[in-house]
N, C-alpha and C positions, 0 to 999 in steps of 0.2 A: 303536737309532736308525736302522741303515740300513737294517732291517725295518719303516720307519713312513715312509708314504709319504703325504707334505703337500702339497696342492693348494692354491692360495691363488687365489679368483676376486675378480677385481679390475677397475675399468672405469670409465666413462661412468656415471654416474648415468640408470636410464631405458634400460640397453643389454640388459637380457634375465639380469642376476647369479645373481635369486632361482633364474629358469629352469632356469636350468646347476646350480645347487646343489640344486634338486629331482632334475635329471638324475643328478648324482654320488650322490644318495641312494638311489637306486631303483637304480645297479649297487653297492651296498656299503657306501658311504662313510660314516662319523659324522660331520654335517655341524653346523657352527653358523654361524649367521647375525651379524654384526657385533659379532668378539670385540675389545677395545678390541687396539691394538697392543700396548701394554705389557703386557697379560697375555700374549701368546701363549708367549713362553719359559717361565713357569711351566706353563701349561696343557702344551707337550709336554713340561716335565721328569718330570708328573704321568703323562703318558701312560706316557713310558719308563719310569719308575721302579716301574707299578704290574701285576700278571701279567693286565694287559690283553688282552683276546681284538679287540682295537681294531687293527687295522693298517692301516686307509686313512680320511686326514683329511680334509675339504673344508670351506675356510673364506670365508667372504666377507669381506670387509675393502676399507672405502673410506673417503671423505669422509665420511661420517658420523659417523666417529670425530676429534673435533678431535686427537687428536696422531698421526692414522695419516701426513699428512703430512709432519710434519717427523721420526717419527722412522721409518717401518718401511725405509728403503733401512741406515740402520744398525744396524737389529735383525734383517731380514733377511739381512745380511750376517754376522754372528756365527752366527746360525744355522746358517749354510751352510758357515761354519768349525768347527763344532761335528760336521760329517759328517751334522745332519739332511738330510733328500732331501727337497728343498722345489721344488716346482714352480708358476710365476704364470702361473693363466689370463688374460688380459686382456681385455673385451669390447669392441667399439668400437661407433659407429652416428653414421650421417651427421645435422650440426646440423638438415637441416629436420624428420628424422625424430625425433629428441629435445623438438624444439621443439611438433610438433603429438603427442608422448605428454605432455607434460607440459600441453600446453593442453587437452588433453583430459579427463586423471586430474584436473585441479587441484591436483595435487601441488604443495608447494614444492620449490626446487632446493635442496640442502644449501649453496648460496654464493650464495643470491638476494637475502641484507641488501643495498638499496639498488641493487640492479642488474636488469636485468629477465633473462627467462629464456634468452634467447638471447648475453648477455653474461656470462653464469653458464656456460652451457657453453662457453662459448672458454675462461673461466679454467679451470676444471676440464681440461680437453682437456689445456691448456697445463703446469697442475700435474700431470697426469698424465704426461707423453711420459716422462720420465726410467723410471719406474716401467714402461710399457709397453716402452720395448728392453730391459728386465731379463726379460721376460716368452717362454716358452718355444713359447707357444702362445697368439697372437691371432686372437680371431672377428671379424670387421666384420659384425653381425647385421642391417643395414640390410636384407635381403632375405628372412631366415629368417622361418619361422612358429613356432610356440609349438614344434609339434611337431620340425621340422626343424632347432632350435636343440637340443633334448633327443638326438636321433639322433645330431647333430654330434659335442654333448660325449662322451655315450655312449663312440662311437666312435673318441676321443682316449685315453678312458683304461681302458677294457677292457682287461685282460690280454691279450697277442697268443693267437689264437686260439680267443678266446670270444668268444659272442655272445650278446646280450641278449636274454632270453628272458620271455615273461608267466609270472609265478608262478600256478598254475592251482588255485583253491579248487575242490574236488569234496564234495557233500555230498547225499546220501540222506535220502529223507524219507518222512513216509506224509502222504497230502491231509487226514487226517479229524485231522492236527494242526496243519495250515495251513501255508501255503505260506513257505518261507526268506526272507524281507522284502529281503535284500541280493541278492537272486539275479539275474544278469544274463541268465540263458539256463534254461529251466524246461521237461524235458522228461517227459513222462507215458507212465509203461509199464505202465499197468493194462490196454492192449489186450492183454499175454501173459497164457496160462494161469496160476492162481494157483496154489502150492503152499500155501497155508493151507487147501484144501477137502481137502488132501489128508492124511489122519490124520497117518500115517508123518514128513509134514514139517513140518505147522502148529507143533509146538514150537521146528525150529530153525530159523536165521537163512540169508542169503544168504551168510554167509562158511564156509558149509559145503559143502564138497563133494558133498554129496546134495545140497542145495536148489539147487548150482551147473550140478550134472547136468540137474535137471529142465527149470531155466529156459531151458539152452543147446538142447536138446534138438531144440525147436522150429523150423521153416524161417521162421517169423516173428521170430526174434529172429534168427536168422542175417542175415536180409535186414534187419532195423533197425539194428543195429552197423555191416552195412557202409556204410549210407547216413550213418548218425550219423559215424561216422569220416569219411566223406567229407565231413562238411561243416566238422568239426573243421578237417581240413586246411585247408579254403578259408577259414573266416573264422578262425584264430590267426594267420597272418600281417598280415592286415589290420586285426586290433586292435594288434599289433604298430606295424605302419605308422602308424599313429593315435596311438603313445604313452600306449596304455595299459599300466598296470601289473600289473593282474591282471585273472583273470577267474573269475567265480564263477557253476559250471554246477550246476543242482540235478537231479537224477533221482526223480522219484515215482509210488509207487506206493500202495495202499490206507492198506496200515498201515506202511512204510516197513520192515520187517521181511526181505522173500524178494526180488521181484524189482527195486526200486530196488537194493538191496543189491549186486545180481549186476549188476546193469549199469552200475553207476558203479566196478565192482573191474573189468570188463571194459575201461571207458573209462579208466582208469587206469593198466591196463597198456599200453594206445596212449600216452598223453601222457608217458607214463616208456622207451616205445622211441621217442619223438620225443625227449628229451633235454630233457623240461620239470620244473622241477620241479610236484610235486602235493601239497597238504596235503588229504587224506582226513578225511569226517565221517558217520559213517551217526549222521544227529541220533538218529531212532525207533526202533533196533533195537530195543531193551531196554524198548520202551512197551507196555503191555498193549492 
């Protein structure tokens, strides 16, 4: 139990919840979206009970649920008698800004029977306060953006001295099998010499040290690495900034076999001495 560490997001209807719970999923978290309150103590007894590789929870839990009201400040509290490590985000956001997302979305307010939408968030507000000073960590999101609400949370529950990083898809390809359809960044290294013209190598791949010799060899591959990494540099923090979550660079060459090969194991060793991680794909090696 005190190895399971439970984040409960909770707030305003309309305050940014989903936002924070995509945030908490993207550094780790097994996240579910509006677990009734009454199940939560079985769901973590499931948790502890089972040789779960699960150790960090993030749940949303609001109004939405008719008995989250009356009953979660008492099931919450056995909880936390129980030794679970249960932490409540709380989100807040000022009524005119609530009032023009929800006039906007068309949304209904989960307490809108008979009341309009601006009389629906004072009650809520008001059903909420008790639940908010229980709360470890409140956002007033009135000001944030999509992005700099994710940054926020991010940055609340990161383990101390980690930082959130784009998980970086890297994958080789050859052209004459067509281009990686998801690829975000698509760079072409058929201006290097090829080793397929060359007897000695056309059978083996780029993850060979002859084929890595030959490709390296060259003062134009030297001079394109260092500019590719240089741009590396400059745009992964600014997708970072942005709140993206990964990024997926394709490297091609003819037949995706020699030099794609070589120069996405070269770019790979850059983003693993920057501290990223990198899931590696030479799609064409093995293509005829």
């Amino acid at each position: 139990m005190k190895n399971l560490r439970i984040v409960i997001v909770t707030g305003l209807s309309g305050s940014g919840k989903s936002t924070a719970l995509k945030a908490l999923e993207d550094i780790g978290f097994f996240c579910v979206d509006n677990l009734p309150i009454m199940l939560l103590p079985k769901f973590l007894d499931l948790q502890t009970e089972a040789s779960s590789e699960v150790s960090k929870i993030a749940l949303v839990m609001d109004l939405r649920e008719k008995h989250f009201l009356e009953k979660h400040i008492d099931i919450l509290s056995k909880l936390k008698k129980k030794k679970y490590n249960i932490e409540i985000l709380f989100l807040d956001t000022n009524d005119d800004l609530l009032l023009r997302r929800f006039s906007e979305t068309r949304r209904m307010h989960p307490l809108s029977e008979g009341k309009t939408i601006l009389e629906s968030i004072k009650l809520e507000r008001d059903k909420l306060q008790e639940l908010k000073g229980m709360a470890g960590n409140v956002i007033d999101t009135s000001n944030y953006s999509v992005h700099q609400l994710k940054e926020h949370v991010q940055g609340l529950y990161l383990a101390p001295g980690k930082t959130k990083k784009l998980l970086i898809n890297l994958i080789s390809f050859g052209y004459r099998f067509g281009l990686p359809p998801d690829a975000d960044i698509v760079m072409d290294v058929r201006f290097l010499p090829n080793p397929y013209f060359i007897s000695d190598l056309r059978e083996h791949s780029g993850n060979e040290k002859i084929v890595e010799e030959y490709v390296m060899r060259w003062g134009d591959t030297e001079k394109f690495l260092l500019n590719l990494f240089k741009m590396m540099t400059f745009l992964t923090p600014l997708y970072e900034k942005e709140g993206k979550s990964y990024l997926n660079i394709a490297i091609g060459c003819t037949g995706g076999r020699h030099r794609s090969v070589v120069i996405l194991n070269q770019l790979t060793g850059y983003f693993s001495d920057k501290g990223y991680t990198a899931n590696v794909s030479h799609r064409d090696i093995d293509r005829a």
